[in-house]
N, C-alpha and C positions, 0 to 999 in steps of 0.2 A: 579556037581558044584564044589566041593572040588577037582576035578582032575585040572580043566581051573585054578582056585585062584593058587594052587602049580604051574602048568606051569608059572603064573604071578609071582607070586613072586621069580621062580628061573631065571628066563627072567629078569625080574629088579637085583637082586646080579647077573647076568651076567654081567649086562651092567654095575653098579656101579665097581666091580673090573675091568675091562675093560678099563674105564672111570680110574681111579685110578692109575695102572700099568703104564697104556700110558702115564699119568702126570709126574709120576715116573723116567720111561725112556727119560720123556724131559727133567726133571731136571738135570738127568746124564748127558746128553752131552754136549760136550766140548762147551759152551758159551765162542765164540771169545770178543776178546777186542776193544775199538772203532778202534784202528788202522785196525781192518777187517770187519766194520761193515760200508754199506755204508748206506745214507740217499740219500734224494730226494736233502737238499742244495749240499751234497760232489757232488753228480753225478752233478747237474748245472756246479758245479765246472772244472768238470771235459773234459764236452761234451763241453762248450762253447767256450775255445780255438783253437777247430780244424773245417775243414772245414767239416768233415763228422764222423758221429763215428759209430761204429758197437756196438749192447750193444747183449750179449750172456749169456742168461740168465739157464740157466743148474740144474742139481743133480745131486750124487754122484751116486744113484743105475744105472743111463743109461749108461752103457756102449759102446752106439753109440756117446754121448756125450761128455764122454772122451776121445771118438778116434778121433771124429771133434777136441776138443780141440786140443789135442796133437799135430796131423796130420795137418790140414788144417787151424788152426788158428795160429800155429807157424811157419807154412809156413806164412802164412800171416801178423806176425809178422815179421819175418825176410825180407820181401818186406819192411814193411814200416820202418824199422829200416836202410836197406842198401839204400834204393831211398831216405828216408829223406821225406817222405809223411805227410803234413799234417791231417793225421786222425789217429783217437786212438780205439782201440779193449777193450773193460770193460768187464769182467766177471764176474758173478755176479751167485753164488751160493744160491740155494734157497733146502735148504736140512735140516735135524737134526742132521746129521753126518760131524759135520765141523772137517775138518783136514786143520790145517795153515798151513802145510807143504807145499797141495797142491793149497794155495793160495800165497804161498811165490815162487813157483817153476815157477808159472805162471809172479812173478812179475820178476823177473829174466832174462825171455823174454822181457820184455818193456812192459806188459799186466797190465793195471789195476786190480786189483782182489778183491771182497769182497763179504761178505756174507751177505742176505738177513735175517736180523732179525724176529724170531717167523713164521716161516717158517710149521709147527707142522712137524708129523713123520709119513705121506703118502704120496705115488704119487700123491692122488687127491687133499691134503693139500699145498703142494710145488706146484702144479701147479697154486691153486687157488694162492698161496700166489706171486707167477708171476705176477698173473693179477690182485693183489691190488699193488703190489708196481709198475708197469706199469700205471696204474688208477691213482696212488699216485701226481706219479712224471712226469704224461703228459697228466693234466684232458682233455684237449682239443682235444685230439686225440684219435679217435675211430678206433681200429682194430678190423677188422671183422674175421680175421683168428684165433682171440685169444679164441676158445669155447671153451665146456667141455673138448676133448678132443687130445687139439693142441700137437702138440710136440714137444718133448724136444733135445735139446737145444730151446730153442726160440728166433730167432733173427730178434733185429730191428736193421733198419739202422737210424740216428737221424744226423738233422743238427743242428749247435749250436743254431739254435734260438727255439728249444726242439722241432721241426717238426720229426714228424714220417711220415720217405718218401716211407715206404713196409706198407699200412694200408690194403692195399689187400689182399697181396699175402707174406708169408713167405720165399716163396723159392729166393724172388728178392733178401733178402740180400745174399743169396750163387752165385747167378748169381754176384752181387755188387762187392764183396769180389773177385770171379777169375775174373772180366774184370779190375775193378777199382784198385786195391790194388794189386793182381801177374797179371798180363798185358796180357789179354790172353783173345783172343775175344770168346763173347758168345752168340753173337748176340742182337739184339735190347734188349738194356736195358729201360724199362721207366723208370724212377725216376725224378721229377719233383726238377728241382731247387728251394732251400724253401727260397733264399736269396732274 
C-alpha cells in the first residue's frame, strides 16, 4: 500500500512541476504587440475587401510549412502583386515561439501576417488553438477536415462575406492557389461562388 501512495504522490510533483515549468516557458516567450496580434474584428477587416482570400494558418516547428510559406506562397504572392488580383494571402501563426522578424519578412511580400494569441507550447495545443480561432472567427461554418489530426499549414480559402468555400476538403485551397492565383490549370476546381 505504502509502495502505490509513493508512486501517487511522485506522479502528482511530476505533473505539478510539469504544469509549472510549462507556465514558465510561456511567460518567457516573446509576447508580440498588438500590431502582430490578429483578432476575429482585424481579420473581418481584412478578408472583406477582396474577392477571395487564402488564410494560412501554420507553426514555427513544421518545417514543411515554412517551405510552403517561402516557396509557394511567395510565389503566389508575387502573382497577386504583379496581375493586381483582387485576393489577399493572411498568415497567421499559431506557435509559442513568436519571432516578428518572420512576421515582418512575410509582410514585406504584400502578405498579411500575425500571430495567434495563447496559442500554448505543443503541436496538439497550436493545432487546437487553429480550431478555436477558426470556430472563433467563422461560427457558421463547419469544417470537417479540421480533426485531431489535420495538418499544418492549414488552409482555408474564405470569401468576404466570411464563407469558408474548402469545408471539405484541405487540399482545394492548394489546387485554388495554382489555377486561381499563378494561372496554371489543375483541373476541375469546385468552389462554389459565396457571392
Amino acid at each position: 500500500m505504502m509502495h502505490y501512495i509513493h508512486q501517487l504522490l511522485t506522479a502528482t510533483v511530476i505533473c505539478v512541476l510539469s504544469l509549472s515549468m510549462s507556465s514558465c516557458s510561456f511567460l518567457q516567450a516573446q509576447i508580440p504587440d498588438n500590431k502582430y496580434t490578429i483578432t476575429s474584428e482585424k481579420l473581418d477587416a481584412i478578408i472583406s475587401n477582396n474577392d477571395t482570400n487564402v488564410i494560412v494558418l501554420y507553426a514555427t516547428w513544421c518545417d514543411g510549412a515554412k517551405e510552403t510559406i517561402d516557396q509557394f506562397y511567395k510565389e503566389a504572392q508575387d502573382s497577386i502583386n504583379n496581375k493586381k488580383l483582387h485576393k489577399k494571402i493572411v498568415l497567421l501563426l499559431a506557435d509559442d515561439k513568436v519571432d516578428t522578424a518572420v512576421l515582418e519578412r512575410h509582410r514585406s511580400w504584400g502578405m498579411e501576417s500575425y500571430y495567434i494569441p495563447s496559442s500554448g507550447t505543443s503541436a496538439i495545443e497550436h493545432r487546437s488553438s487553429i480550431k478555436q480561432f477558426i470556430n472563433q472567427c467563422f461560427p457558421k461554418n463547419k469544417i470537417e477536415w479540421l480533426g485531431m489530426g489535420f495538418k499544418v499549414p492549414a488552409e482555408i480559402i474564405v470569401a468576404p462575406n466570411k464563407v469558408i468555400l474548402n469545408k471539405k476538403d484541405d487540399m482545394q485551397a492548394t489546387r485554388f492557389v495554382i489555377e486561381r492565383i499563378l494561372g496554371f490549370p489543375v483541373g476541375k476546381i469546385e468552389v462554389v461562388n459565396a457571392k
